[in-house]
C-alpha positions in Angstrom: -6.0 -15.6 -27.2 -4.2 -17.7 -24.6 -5.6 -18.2 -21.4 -2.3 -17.9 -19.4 -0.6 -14.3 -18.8 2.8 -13.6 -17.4 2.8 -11.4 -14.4 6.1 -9.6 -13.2 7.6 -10.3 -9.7 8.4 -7.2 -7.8 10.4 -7.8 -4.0 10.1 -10.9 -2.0 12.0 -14.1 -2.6 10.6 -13.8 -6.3 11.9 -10.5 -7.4 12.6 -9.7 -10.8 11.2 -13.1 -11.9 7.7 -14.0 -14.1 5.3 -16.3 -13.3 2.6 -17.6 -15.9 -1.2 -17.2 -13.9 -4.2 -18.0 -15.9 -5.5 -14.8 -16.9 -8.7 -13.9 -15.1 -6.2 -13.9 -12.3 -5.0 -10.7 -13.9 -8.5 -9.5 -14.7 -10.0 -9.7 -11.3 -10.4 -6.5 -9.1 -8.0 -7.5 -7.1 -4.8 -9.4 -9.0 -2.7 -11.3 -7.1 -2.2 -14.2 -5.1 -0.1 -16.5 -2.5 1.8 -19.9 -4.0 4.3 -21.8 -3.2 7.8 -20.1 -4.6 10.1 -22.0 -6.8 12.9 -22.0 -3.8 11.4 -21.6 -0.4 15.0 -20.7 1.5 14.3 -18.3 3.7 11.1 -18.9 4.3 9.7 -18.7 8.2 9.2 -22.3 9.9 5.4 -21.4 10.0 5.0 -20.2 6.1 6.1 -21.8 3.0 3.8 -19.7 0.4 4.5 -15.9 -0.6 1.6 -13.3 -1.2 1.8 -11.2 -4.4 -0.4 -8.7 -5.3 -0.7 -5.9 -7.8 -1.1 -2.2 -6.4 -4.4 -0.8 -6.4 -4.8 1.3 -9.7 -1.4 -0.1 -11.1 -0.8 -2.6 -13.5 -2.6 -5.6 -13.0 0.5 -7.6 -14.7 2.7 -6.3 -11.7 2.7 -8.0 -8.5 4.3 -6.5 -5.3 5.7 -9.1 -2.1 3.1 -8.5 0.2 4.3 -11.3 3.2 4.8 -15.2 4.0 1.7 -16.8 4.5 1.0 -20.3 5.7 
């Protein structure tokens, strides 16, 4: 079994796109997480990461834009 999953992008800069995380990412209570996108353009002066999460009871392969971060 690999140790790397592909989650889903849903909104945000990222949307429609996959990005690989290593799996207990997916597997923790709470799956998601900020990173630096692949093209920051349009990203705030202050913030160059993005926050992605998965909804709370929904697939934990599914992460939702949530914000910029810094």
């Amino acid at each position: 079994m690999s140790d790397m999953v592909q989650v889903k992008l849903v909104g945000g800069p990222m949307d429609g796109g996959t990005l690989p995380v290593d799996r207990e990412a997916v597997e923790d209570p709470e799956p998601g997480f900020d990173f630096v996108p692949e093209d920051g353009s349009g990203a705030p002066d202050d913030c160059s990461r993005v926050l992605y999460t998965a909804e709370p009871g929904g697939d934990p392969a599914v992460w939702h834009w949530r914000s910029w971060v810094p």
